[in-house]
C-alpha positions as a Markdown table, in Angstrom:
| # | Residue | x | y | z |
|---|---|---|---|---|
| 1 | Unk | -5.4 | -12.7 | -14.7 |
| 2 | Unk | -5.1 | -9.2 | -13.2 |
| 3 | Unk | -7.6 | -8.1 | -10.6 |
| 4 | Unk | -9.9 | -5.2 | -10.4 |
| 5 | Unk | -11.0 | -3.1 | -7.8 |
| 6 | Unk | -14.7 | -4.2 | -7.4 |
| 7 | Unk | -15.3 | -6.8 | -5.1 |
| 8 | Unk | -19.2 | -8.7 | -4.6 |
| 9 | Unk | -20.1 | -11.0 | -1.6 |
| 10 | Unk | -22.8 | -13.6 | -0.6 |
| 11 | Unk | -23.8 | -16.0 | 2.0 |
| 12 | Unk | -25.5 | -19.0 | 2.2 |
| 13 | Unk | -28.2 | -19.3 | 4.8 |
| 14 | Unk | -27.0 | -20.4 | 8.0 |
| 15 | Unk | -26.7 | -24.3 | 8.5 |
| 16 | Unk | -27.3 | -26.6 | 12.2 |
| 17 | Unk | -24.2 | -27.3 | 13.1 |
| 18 | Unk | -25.5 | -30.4 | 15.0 |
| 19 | Unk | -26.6 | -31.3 | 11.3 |
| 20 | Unk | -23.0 | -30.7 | 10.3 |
| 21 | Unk | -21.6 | -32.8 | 12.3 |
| 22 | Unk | -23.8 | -35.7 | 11.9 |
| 23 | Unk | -22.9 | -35.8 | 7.9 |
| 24 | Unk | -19.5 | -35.7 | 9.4 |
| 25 | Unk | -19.6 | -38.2 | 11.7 |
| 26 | Unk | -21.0 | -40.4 | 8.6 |
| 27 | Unk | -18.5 | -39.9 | 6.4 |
| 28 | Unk | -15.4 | -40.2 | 9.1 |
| 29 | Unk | -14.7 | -36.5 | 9.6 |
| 30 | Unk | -15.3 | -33.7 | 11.1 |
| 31 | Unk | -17.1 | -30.1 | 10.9 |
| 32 | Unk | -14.1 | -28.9 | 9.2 |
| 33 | Unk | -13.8 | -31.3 | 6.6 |
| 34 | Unk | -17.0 | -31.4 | 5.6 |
| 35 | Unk | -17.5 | -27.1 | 4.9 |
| 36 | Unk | -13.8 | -27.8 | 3.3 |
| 37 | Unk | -14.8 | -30.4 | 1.4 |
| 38 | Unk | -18.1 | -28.5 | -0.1 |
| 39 | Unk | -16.2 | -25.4 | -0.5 |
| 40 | Unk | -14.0 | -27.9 | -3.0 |
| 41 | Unk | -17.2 | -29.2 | -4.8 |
| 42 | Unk | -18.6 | -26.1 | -5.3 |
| 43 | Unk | -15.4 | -24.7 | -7.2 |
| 44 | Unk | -15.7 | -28.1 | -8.8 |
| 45 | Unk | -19.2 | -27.5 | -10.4 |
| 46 | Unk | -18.1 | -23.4 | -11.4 |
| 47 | Unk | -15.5 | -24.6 | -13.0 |
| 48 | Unk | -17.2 | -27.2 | -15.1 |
| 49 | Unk | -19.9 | -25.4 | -15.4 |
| 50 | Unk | -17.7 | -22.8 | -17.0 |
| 51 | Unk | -16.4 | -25.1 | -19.6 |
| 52 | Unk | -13.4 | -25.6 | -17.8 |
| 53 | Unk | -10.9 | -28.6 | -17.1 |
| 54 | Unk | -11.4 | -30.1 | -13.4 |
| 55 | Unk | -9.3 | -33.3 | -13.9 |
| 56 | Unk | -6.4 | -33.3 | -12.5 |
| 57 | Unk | -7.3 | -29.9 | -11.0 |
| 58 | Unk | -6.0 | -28.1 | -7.7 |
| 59 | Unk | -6.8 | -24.9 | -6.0 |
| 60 | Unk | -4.4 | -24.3 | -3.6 |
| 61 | Unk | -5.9 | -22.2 | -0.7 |
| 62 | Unk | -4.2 | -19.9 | 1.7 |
| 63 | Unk | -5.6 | -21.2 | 5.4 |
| 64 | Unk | -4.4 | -19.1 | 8.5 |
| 65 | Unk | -3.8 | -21.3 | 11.4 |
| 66 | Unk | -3.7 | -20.2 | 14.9 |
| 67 | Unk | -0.9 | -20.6 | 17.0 |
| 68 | Unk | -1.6 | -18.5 | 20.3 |
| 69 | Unk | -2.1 | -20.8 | 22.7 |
| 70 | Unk | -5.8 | -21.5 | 25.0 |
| 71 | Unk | -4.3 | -19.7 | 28.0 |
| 72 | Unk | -3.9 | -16.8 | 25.9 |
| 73 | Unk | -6.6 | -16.5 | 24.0 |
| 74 | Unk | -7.9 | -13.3 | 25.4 |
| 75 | Unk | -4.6 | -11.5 | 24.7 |
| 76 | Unk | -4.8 | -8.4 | 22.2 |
| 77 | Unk | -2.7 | -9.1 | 18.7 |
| 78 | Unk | -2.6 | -11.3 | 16.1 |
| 79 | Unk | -0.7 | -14.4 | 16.1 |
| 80 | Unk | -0.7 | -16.5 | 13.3 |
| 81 | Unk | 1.1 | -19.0 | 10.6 |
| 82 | Unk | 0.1 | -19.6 | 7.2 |
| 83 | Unk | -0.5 | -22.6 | 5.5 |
| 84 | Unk | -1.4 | -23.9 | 1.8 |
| 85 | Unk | -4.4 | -26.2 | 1.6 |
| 86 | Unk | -5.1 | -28.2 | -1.8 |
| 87 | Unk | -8.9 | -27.9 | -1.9 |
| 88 | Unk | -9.2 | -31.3 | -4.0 |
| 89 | Unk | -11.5 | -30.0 | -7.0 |
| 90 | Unk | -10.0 | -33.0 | -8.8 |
| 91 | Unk | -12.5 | -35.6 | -6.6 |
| 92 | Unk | -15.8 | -36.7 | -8.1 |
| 93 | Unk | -17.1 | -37.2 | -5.1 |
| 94 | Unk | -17.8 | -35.7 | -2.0 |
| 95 | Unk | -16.4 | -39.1 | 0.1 |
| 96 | Unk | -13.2 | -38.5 | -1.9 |
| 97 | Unk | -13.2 | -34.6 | -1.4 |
| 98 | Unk | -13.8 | -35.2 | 2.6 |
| 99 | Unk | -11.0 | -37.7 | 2.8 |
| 100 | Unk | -8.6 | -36.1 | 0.8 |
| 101 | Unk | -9.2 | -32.5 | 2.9 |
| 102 | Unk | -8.9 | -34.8 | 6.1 |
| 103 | Unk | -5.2 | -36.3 | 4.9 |
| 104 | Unk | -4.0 | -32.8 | 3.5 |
| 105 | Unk | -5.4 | -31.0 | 7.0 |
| 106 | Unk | -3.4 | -34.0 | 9.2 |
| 107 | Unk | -0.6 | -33.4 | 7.0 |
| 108 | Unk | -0.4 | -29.7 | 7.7 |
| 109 | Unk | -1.2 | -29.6 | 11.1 |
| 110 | Unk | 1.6 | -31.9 | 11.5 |
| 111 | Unk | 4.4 | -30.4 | 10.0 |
| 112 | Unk | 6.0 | -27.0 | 10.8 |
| 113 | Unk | 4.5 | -24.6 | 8.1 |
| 114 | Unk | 2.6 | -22.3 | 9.8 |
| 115 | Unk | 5.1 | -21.6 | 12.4 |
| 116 | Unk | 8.0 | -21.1 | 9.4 |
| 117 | Unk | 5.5 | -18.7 | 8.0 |
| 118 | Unk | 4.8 | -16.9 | 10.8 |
| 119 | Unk | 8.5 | -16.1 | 11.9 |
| 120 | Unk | 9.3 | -14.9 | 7.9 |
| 121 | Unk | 6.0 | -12.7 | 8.5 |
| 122 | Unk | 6.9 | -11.3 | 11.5 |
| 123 | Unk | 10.4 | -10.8 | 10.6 |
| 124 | Unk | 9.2 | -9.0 | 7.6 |
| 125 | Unk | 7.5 | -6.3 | 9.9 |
| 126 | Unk | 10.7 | -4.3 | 10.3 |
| 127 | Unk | 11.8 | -4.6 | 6.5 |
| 128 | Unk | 10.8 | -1.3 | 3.9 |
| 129 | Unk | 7.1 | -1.6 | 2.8 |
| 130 | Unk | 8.7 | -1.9 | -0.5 |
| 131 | Unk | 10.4 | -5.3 | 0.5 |
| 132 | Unk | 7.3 | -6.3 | 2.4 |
| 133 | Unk | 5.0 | -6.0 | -0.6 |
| 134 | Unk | 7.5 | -8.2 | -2.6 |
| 135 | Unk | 7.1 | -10.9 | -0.2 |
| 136 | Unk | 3.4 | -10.7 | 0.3 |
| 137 | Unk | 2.7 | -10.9 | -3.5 |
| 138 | Unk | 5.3 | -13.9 | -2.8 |
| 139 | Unk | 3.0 | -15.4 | -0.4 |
| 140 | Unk | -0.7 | -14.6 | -2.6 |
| 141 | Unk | 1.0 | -16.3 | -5.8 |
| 142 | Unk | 1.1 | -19.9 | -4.4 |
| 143 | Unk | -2.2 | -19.7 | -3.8 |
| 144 | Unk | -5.9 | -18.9 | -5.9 |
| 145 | Unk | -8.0 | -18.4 | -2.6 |
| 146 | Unk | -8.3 | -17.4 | 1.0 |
| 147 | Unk | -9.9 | -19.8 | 3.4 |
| 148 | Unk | -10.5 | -19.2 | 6.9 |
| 149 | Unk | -12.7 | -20.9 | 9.4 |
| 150 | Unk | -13.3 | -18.9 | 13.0 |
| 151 | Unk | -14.8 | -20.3 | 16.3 |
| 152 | Unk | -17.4 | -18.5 | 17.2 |
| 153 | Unk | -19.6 | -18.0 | 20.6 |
| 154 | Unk | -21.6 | -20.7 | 21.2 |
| 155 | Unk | -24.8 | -19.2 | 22.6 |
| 156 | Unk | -25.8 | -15.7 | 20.9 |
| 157 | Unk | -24.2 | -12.4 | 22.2 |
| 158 | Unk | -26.0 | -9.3 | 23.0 |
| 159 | Unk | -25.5 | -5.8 | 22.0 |
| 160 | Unk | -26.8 | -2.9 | 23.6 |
| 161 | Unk | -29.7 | -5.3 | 25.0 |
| 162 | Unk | -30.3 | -6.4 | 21.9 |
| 163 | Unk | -29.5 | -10.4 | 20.4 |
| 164 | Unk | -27.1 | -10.6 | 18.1 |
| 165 | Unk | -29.0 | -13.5 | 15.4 |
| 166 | Unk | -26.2 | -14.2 | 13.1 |
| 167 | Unk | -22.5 | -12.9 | 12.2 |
| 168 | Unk | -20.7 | -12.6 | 9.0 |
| 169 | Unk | -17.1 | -11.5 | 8.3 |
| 170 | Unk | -14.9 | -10.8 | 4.5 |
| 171 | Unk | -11.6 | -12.5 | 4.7 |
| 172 | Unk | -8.8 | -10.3 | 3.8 |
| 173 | Unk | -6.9 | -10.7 | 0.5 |
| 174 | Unk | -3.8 | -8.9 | -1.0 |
| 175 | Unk | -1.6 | -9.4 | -4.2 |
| 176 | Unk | -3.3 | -11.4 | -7.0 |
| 177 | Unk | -5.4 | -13.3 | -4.6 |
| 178 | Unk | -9.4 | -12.9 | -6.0 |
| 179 | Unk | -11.5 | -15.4 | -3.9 |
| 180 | Unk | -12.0 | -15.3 | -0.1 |
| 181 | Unk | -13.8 | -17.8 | 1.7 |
| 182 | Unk | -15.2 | -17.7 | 5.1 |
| 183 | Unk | -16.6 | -20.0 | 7.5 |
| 184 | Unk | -18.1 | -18.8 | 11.5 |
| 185 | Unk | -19.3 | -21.3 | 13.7 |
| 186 | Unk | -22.1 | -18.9 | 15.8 |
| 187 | Unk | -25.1 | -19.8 | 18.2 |
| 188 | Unk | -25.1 | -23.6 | 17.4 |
| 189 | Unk | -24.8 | -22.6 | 13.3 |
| 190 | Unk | -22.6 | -22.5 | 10.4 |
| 191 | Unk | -21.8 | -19.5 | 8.8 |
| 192 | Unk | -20.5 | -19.5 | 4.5 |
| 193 | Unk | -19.6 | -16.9 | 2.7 |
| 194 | Unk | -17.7 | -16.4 | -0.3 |
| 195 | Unk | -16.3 | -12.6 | -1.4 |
| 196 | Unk | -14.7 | -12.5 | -5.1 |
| 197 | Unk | -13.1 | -9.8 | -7.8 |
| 198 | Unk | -15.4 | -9.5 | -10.5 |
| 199 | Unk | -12.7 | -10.0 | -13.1 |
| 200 | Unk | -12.0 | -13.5 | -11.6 |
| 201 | Unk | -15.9 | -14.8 | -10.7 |
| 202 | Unk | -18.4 | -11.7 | -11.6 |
| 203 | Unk | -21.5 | -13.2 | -9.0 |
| 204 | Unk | -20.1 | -15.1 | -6.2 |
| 205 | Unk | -24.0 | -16.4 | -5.7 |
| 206 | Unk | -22.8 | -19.1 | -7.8 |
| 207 | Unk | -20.3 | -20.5 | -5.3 |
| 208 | Unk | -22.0 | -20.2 | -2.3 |
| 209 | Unk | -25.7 | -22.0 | -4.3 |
| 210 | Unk | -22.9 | -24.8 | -5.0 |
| 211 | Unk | -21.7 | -25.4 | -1.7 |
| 212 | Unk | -25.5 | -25.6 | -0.7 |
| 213 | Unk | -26.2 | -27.9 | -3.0 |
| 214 | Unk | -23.2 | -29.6 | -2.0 |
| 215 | Unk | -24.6 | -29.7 | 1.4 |
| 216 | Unk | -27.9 | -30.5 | 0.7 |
| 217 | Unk | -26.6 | -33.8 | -1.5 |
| 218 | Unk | -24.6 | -35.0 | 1.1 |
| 219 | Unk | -27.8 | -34.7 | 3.5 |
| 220 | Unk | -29.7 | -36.9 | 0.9 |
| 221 | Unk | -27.2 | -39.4 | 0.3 |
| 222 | Unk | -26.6 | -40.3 | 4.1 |
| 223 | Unk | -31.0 | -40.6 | 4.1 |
| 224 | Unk | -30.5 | -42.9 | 2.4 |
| 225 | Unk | -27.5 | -44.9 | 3.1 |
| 226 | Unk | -25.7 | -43.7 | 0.1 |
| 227 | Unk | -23.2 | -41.4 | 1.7 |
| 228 | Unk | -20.0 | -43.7 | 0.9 |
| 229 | Unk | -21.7 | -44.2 | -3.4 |
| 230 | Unk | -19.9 | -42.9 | -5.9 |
| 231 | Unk | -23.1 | -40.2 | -6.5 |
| 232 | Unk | -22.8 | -39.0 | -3.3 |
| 233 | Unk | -22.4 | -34.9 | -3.9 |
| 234 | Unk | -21.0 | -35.7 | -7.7 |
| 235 | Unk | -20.3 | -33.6 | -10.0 |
């Protein structure tokens, strides 16, 4: 489907991540796997909820990794792989959605993706822009979305003598790519928010309500000892 040129945002409001980690301690994962995971059932319930297939259904995701290393962290440029998460829309449940985000996360973190990535991406640098928009439709086509999650400060920042409360960023897209998602960890809280094309999803509100009530069932379910059911966060 081609894209237009109007984009729309939306965030959800910001969630304890103390809380975070508690549903994903319960369920055998981590802070990661359980945004991931949401994110997952959330395109789950827009899909279905727009009459279409989920099934058998993958949305591959475009996830930058980074590879500078902690030494270097303060260091000026980017320095970065790519690599192609299967958000697991497929999954009825949220249990299944968290494990199967865990394996494919393992999986990738382990292999040599993002730094194969990162050396065609650098090389590309010195080609025409011609060449280097070929190879960065390339890229966008293997994947429907753009996922990023960024470590933020852990206490608030001040600017100008003034305390900065919360922080949102849009993640970048190019070629045919028309959803990006983005996840900061700020001031002991998690940050969601979803920025789509209108010709692919006209009111991104609707992802980012899922993945809150994606949240919010998952918080139920562990309450009461149902976190591991087959209702937990289903769709």
């Amino acid at each position: 489907q081609s894209l237009s040129s109007q984009k729309r945002v939306a965030w959800a409001p910001s969630l304890p991540i103390d809380e975070v980690k508690r549903v994903g301690r319960a369920m055998g994962g981590t802070v990661n796997d359980v945004v991931m995971a949401c994110a997952a059932g959330s395109l789950r319930r827009y899909l279905s909820d727009e009459g279409h297939r989920v099934e058998g259904v993958v949305v591959r995701a475009t996830v930058p990794v980074n590879l500078r290393p902690l030494e270097e962290a303060m260091n000026l440029g980017n320095r970065f792989g790519l690599v192609y998460l299967p958000l697991p829309v497929a999954h009825s449940t949220a249990q299944g959605r968290v494990d199967a985000v865990q394996k494919s996360m393992k999986s990738l973190k382990n292999g040599a993706q993002a730094m194969m990535s990162y050396g065609v991406l650098s090389i590309l640098g010195f080609f025409p822009t011609a060449i280097q928009r070929m190879a960065l439709n390339f890229f966008s086509s293997k994947a429907s979305a753009v996922m990023t999650n960024v470590p933020g400060p852990t206490e608030q920042v001040s600017l100008m003598g003034s305390k900065v409360k919360r922080a949102m960023f849009w993640v970048p897209q190019s070629g045919g790519i028309g959803i990006g998602i983005s996840i900061l960890s700020y001031a002991h809280k998690v940050e969601f928010g979803v920025v789509t094309d209108t010709s692919l999803v006209r009111d991104p509100q609707v992802l980012v309500d899922g993945f809150v009530a994606e949240f919010e069932a998952l918080r139920q379910a562990l309450a009461t000892g149902a976190v591991q059911g087959e209702n937990s966060c289903a769709v």
